[in-house]
N, C-alpha and C positions, 0 to 999 in steps of 0.2 A: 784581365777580367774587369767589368763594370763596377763600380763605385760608385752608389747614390750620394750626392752632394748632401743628403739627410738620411734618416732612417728609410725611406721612401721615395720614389719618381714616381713620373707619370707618362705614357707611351701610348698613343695612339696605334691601333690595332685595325688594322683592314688591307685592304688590296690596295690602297688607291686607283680603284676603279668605280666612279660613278656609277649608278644604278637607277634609272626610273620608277618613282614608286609603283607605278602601276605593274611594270615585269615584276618586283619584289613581291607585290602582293598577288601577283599569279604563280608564283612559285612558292608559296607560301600556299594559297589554297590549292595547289597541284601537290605537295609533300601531306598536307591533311585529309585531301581526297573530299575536300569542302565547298563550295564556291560561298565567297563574299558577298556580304551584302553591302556593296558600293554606294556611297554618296557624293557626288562630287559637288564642290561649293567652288564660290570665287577663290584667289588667295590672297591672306591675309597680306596687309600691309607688314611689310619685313620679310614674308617668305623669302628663304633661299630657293633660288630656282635648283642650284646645283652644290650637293655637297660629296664630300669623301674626306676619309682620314689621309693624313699627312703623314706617312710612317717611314720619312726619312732619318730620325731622331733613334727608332729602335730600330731599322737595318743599321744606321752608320754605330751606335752601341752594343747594340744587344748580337746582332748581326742578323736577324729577324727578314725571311722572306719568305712572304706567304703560300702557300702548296693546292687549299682548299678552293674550290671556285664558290661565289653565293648561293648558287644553285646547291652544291653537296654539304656546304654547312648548313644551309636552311634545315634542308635533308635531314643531317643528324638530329640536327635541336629541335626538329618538331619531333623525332620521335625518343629522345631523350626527355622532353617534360611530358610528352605523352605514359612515358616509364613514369615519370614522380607520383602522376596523379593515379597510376591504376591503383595504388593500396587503399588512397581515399576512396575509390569507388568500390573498391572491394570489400570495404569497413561501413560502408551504405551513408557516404557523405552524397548528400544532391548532386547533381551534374550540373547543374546552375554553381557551385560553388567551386568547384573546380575549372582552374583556370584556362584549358585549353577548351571548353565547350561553349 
């Protein structure tokens, strides 16, 4: 069993699979049934062209390998904070104030 070197670690969590932001945020507005309102700009000086987590640390620890694709965790979590917010709207907070609108 794993032993944190202190009261706490830290583990990067993902697939190690790259993703385009532009497929992310299509599958993002395909799970909310929304489309985006896009702006594309230059990129900044330092952008990473290309990133992903490194989750060789918690397979080879934890023994950690991931199941979900992006596509169906998006899925869930847009409709899991979409669950947070229905009481706020139910209790007649704005829909401006609520953070999935």
């Amino acid at each position: 069993e794993y032993e944190p070197p202190n009261a706490y670690d830290v583990f990067n969590l993902g697939n190690s699979l790259p993703i385009p932001l532009d497929e992310m945020v299509g599958l993002i507005e395909e799970a909310m049934g929304k489309r985006a309102n896009r702006h594309y700009t230059d990129r900044a000086v330092g952008d990473m062209t290309v990133t992903y987590a490194d989750i060789t640390k918690a397979k080879d620890l934890l023994g950690y390998h991931p199941t979900t694709s992006i596509a169906e965790g998006i899925r869930r979590f847009v409709a899991w904070s979409l669950r947070q917010n229905a009481p706020a709207r139910a209790n007649g907070i704005p829909r401006s104030l609520c953070q999935m609108d």
